[in-house]
ZAMARGU-4260 file (C-alpha; in steps of 0.2 Angstrom, whole numbers, plus 5000, padded with zeros to 4 digits):
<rodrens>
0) 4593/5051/5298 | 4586/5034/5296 | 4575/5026/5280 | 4560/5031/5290 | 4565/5050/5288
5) 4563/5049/5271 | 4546/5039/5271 | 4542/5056/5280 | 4543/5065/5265 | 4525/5060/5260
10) 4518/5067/5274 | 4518/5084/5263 | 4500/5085/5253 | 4503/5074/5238 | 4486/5081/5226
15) 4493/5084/5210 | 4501/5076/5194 | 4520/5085/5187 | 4518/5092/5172 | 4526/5101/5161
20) 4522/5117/5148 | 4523/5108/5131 | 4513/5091/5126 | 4522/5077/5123 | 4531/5076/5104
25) 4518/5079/5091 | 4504/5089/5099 | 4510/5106/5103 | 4510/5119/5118 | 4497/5114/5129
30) 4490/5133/5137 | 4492/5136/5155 | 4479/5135/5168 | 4477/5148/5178 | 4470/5151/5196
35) 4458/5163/5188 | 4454/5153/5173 | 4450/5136/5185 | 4438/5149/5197 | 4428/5156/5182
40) 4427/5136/5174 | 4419/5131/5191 | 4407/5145/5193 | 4397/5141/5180 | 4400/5121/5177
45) 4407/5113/5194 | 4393/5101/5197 | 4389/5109/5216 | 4386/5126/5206 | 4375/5119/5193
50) 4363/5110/5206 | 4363/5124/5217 | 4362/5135/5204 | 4345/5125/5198 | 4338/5124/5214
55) 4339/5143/5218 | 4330/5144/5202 | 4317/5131/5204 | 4313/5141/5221 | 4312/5157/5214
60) 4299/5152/5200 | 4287/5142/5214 | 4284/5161/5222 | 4275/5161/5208 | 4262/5150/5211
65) 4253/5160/5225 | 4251/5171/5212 | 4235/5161/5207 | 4225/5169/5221 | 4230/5186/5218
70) 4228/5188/5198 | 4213/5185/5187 | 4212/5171/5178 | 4202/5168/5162 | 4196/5150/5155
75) 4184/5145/5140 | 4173/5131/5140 | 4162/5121/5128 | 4151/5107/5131 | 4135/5097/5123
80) 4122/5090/5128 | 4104/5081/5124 | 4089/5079/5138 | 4072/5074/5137 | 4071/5082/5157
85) 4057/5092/5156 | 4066/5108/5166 | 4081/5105/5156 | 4072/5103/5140 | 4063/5119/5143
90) 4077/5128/5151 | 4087/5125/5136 | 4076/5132/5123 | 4072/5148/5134 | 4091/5147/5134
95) 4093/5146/5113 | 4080/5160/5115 | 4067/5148/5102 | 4054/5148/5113 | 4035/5150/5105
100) 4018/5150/5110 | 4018/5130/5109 | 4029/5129/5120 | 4021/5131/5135 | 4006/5118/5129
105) 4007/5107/5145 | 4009/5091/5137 | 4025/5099/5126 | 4031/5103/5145 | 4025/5087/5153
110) 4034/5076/5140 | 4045/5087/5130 | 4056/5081/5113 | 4075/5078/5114 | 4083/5096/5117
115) 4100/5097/5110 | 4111/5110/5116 | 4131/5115/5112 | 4136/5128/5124 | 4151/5140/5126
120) 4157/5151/5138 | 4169/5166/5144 | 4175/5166/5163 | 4184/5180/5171 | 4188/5177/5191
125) 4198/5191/5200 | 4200/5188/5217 | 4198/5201/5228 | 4205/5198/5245 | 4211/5182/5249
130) 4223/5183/5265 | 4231/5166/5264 | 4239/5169/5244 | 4245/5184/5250 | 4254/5181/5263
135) 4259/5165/5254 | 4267/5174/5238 | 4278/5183/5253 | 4285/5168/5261 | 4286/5159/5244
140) 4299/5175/5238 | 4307/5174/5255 | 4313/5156/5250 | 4318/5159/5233 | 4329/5173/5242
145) 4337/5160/5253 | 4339/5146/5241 | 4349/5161/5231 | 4358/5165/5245 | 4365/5145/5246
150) 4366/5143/5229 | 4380/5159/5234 | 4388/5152/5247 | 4389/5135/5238 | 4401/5144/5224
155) 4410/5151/5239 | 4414/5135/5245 | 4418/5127/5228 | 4430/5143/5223 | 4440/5137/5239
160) 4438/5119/5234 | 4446/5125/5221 | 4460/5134/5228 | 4465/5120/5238 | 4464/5110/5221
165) 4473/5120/5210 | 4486/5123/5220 | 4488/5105/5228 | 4491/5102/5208 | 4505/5115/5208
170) 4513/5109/5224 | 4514/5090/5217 | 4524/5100/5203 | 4536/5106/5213 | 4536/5091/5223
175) 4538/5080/5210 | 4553/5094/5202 | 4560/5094/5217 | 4561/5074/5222 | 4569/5072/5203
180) 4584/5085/5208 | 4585/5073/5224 | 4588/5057/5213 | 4600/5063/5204 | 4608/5071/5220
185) 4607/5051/5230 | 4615/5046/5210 | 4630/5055/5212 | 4632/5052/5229 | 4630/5032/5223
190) 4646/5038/5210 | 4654/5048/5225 | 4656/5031/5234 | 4660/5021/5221 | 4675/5031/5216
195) 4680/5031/5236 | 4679/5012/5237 | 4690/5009/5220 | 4703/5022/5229 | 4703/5012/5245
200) 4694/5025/5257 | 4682/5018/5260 | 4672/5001/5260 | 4660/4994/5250 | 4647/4995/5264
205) 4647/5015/5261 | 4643/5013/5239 | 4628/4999/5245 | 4620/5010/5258 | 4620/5025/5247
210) 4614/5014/5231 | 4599/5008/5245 | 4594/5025/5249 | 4593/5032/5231 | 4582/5017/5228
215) 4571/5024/5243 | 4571/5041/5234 | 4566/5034/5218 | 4552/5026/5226 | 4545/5041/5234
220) 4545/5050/5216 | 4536/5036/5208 | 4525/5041/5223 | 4523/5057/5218 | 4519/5054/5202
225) 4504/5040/5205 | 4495/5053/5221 | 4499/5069/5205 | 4489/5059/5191 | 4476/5056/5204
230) 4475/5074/5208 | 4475/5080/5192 | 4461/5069/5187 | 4450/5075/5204 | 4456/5094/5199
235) 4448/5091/5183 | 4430/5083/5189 | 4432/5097/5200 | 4428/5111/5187 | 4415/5100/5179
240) 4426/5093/5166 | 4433/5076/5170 | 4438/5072/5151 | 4447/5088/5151 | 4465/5089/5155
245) 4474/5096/5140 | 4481/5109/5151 | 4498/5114/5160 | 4502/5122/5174 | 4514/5132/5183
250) 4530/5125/5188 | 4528/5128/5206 | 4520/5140/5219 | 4522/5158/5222 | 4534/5162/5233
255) 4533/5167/5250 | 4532/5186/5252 | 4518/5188/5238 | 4507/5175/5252 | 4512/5184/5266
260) 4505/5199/5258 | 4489/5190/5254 | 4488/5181/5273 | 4490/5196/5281 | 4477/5207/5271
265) 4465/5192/5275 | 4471/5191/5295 | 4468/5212/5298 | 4451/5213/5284 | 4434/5213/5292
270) 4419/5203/5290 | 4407/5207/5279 | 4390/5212/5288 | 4382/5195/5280 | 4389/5179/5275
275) 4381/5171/5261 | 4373/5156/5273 | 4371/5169/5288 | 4360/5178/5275 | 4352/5162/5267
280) 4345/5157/5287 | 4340/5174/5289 | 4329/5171/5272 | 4324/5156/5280 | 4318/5162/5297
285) 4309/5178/5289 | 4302/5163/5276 | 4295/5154/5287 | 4287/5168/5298 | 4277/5173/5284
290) 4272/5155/5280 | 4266/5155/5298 | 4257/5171/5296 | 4249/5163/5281 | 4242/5147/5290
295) 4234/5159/5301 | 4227/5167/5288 | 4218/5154/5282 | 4204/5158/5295 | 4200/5172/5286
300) 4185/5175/5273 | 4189/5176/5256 | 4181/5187/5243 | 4181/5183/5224 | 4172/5191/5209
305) 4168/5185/5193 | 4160/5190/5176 | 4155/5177/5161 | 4148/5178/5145 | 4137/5161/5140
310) 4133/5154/5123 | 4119/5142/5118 | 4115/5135/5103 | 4107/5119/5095 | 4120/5118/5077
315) 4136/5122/5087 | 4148/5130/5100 | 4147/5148/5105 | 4135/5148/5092 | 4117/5161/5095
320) 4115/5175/5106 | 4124/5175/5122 | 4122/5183/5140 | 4133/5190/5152 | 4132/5188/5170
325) 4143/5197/5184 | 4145/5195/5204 | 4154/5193/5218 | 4157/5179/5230 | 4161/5179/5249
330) 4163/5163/5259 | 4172/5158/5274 | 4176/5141/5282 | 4179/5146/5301 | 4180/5124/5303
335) 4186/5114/5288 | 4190/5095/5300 | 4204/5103/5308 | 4216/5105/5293 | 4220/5124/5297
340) 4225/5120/5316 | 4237/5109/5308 | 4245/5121/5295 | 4242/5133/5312 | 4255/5121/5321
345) 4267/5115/5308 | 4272/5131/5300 | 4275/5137/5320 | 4286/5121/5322 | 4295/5125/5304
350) 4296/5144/5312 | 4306/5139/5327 | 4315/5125/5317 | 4323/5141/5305 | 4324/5153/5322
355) 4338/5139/5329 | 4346/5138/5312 | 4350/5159/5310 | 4358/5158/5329 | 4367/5142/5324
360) 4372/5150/5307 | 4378/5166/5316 | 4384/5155/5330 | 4395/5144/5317 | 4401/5162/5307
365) 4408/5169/5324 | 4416/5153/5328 | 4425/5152/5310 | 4431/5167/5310 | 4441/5165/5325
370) 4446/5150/5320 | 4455/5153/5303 | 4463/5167/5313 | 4472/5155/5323 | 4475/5144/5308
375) 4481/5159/5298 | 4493/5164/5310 | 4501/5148/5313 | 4502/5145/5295 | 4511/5162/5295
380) 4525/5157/5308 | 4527/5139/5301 | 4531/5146/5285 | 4544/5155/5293 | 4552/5138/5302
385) 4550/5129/5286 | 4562/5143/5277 | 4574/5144/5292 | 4573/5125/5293 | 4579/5124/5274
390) 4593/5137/5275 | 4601/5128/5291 | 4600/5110/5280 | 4607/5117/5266 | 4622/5121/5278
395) 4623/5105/5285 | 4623/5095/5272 | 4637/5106/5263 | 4648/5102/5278 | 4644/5085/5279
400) 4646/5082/5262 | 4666/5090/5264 | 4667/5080/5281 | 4663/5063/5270 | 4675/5068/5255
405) 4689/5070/5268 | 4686/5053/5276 | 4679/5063/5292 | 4661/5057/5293 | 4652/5043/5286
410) 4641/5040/5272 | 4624/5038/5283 | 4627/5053/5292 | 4630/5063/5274 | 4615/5050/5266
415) 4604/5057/5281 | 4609/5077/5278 | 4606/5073/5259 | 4589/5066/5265 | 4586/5081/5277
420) 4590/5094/5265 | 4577/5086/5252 | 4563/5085/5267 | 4566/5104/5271 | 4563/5108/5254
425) 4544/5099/5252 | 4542/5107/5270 | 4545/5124/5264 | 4532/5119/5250 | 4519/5112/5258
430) 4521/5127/5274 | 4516/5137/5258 | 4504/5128/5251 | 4497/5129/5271 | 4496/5148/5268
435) 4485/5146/5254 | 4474/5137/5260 | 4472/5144/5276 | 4471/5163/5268 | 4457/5156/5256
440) 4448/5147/5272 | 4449/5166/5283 | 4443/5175/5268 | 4426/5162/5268 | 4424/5162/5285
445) 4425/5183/5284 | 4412/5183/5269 | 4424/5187/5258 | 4426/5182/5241 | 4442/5169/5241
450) 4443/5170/5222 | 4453/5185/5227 | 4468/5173/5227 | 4467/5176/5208 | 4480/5190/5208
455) 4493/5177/5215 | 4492/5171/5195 | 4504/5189/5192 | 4516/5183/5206 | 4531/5176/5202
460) 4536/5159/5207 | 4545/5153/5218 | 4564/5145/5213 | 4565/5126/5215 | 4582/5118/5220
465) 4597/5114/5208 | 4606/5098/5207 | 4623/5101/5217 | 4639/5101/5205 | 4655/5092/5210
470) 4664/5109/5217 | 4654/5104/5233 | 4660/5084/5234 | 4643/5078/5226 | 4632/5086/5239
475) 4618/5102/5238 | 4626/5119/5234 | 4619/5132/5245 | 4605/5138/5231 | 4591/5144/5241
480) 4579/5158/5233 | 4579/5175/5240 | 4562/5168/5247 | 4570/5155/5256 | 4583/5165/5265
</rodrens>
């Protein structure tokens, strides 16, 4: 295998940072973050969560607002005034309830003195009927039932953003573990060839090439470790706290056969009779009908009541006697310049605008659940390649490496089987790190919750590679995990 085999190696997801399960000297254990513990930090402070989260509540609290046609309300004035008006002059002191005999002396009423008056008063409206805030007040709680429903499919999609994440952080680990076991593996090859040039079996050429391809290895790690910082760093704005990142986490991912259990639960389960957005159009369409049945009502009379006590007084407010007064009010606007037609037309145009979103939202759930059941299954059977394919270069790089030591095969030929063995490996991890993935994306297409993937924290993980001991010539014992075979 040439050098480009091992530029190869990067093609497995590199998204998060090594790390180990103690601080550096100094600081202590840092905890360990779970799978569970970076789902329950993102529910409540992941930044798509919080928005939507505040959206859903701004929504809910506007279906209060057609509320104002539907309750009584109450209100207090107060005023003052002075008038030489000769109505308003009388009428004010019929008002204050002074009026004498002098009063209605036709020059007193023809040119009056200034009449000084501070008024209060007590208003109770009730509507009675009015068709428009009714129907309003339903659509309005209609849409604060579909923001809700976003607001919940938005976590759903943030807890497999966070899968994908968490365990891109925990793959890097490995990755990272497992590229340092193949730099001391090229090392000793690099002594392997030394020693064989000083004894006279080979030449020089064989101790350079193998000193070139550590190099390359070396600069993969360093790699690793600049895409793992990265990733960490992302994995942390992720859950809402970008500062924070005094945590650990596991040392690689689970292994195999507790994923397969998971894929496979998620490839046979069924969907749920709603997903989160398919509920959240449905909202909208049952929304927007009702906003349309509420244009339509604005056509419709409108009947209010009403009841009031008044206060008049010449010192100060609510001051004197008062009165009361009580009625009802009916009106109706059958024409007011055209502005019903066009909350007639714009609310039917919104209506059909939210039918075509439920059968594109039902259209897209179908779709993706047919989809992630490919993906799953593929994922499924290239996890299965990826563990033959590591078995098989484990082999060949044991025989290799004994062909070498007896002067039978190269050095590139065993360089490229040490190369092939290390490439093998960060397959099988990232063919697992697939199989996350993937099981998270069926369970979201299905409507299930992907936070399920928390019991994968109880799972054990999976062995990483060992360096290879000098019983084997310098090369890669065959120290594959019961996963792996």
């Amino acid at each position: 295998m040439s050098a480009g085999a091992l530029v190869a190696l990067g093609a497995v997801p590199l998204m998060a940072q090594r790390t180990s399960t103690t601080a550096s000297a100094g600081t202590g254990p840092q905890a360990t973050l779970r799978l569970g513990d970076a789902l329950d930090r993102a529910d409540g402070s992941a930044y798509g969560n919080r928005a939507q989260g505040a959206l859903a509540a701004a929504q809910r609290a506007q279906s209060l607002t057609p509320l104002r046609g539907v309750l009584p309300s109450v209100r207090f004035d107060a005023g003052f005034m002075r008038t030489t008006d000769p109505i308003g002059a009388f009428g004010t002191t019929l008002r204050q309830r002074t009026i004498t005999q002098q009063d209605f002396d036709p020059r007193s009423l023809n040119y009056p003195a200034v009449a000084q008056n501070y008024t209060g008063a007590m208003v109770l409206e009730q509507p009675l009927f009015n068709g428009d805030a009714l129907m309003g007040r339903r659509a309005a709680s209609l849409a604060g039932d579909a923001a809700q429903a976003n607001a919940d499919w938005a976590t759903t999609g943030t807890r497999v953003e966070v899968i994908r994440a968490y365990y891109g952080a925990v793959l890097a680990t490995e990755k990272v573990a497992t590229l340092v076991i193949a730099v001391r593996a090229a090392s000793e090859h690099v002594r392997q060839a030394e020693s064989m040039v000083k004894n006279g079996l080979v030449t020089p050429s064989d101790a350079l090439l193998a000193s070139v391809k550590a190099g390359e290895v070396e600069t993969l790690l360093l790699e690793a470790e600049g895409d793992a910082s990265n990733a960490r760093l992302g994995l942390a704005t992720l859950l809402g706290a970008p500062g924070d990142t005094l945590w650990a986490l596991p040392s690689g991912l689970p292994e195999a056969d507790a994923l397969r259990a998971l894929a496979q639960m998620a490839l046979e389960a069924s969907s749920r009779d709603t997903r989160a957005d398919v509920g959240a159009a449905r909202a909208g369409a049952d929304a927007a009908s009702a906003d349309a049945l509420r244009a339509r009502s604005l056509y419709l009379p409108r009947l209010n009541g009403f009841a009031r006590y008044d206060w008049n007084s010449a010192l100060r407010p609510f001051g004197g006697d008062n009165n009361w007064t009580v009625g009802v009010m009916a009106s109706w606007s059958p024409f007011a310049g055209a502005s019903e037609v066009a909350e007639v037309r714009m609310s039917s145009s919104r209506r059909a605008a939210a039918d075509a979103m439920l059968d594109g939202a039902e259209a897209r759930a179908q779709l993706e659940a047919q989809q992630t059941a490919t993906t799953l299954k593929v994922a499924l059977a290239r996890l299965g390649i990826a563990e033959r394919s590591v078995r098989q270069s484990i082999d060949a790089h044991r025989i290799v490496g004994r062909r070498y030591a007896g002067g039978l095969a190269p050095v590139v030929e065993l360089l490229d089987a040490a190369a092939l063995e290390t490439q093998s490996r960060l397959a099988h991890a990232g063919a697992r790190y697939t199989l996350l993935t993937a099981t998270a994306e069926r369970r979201k297409a299905l409507g299930l919750d992907p936070g399920a993937l928390r019991s994968l924290d109880a799972s054990p993980v999976a062995g990483l590679a060992v360096p290879a001991g000098p019983d084997s010539a310098g090369v890669g014992r065959d120290d594959t995990t019961d996963t792996e075979r």
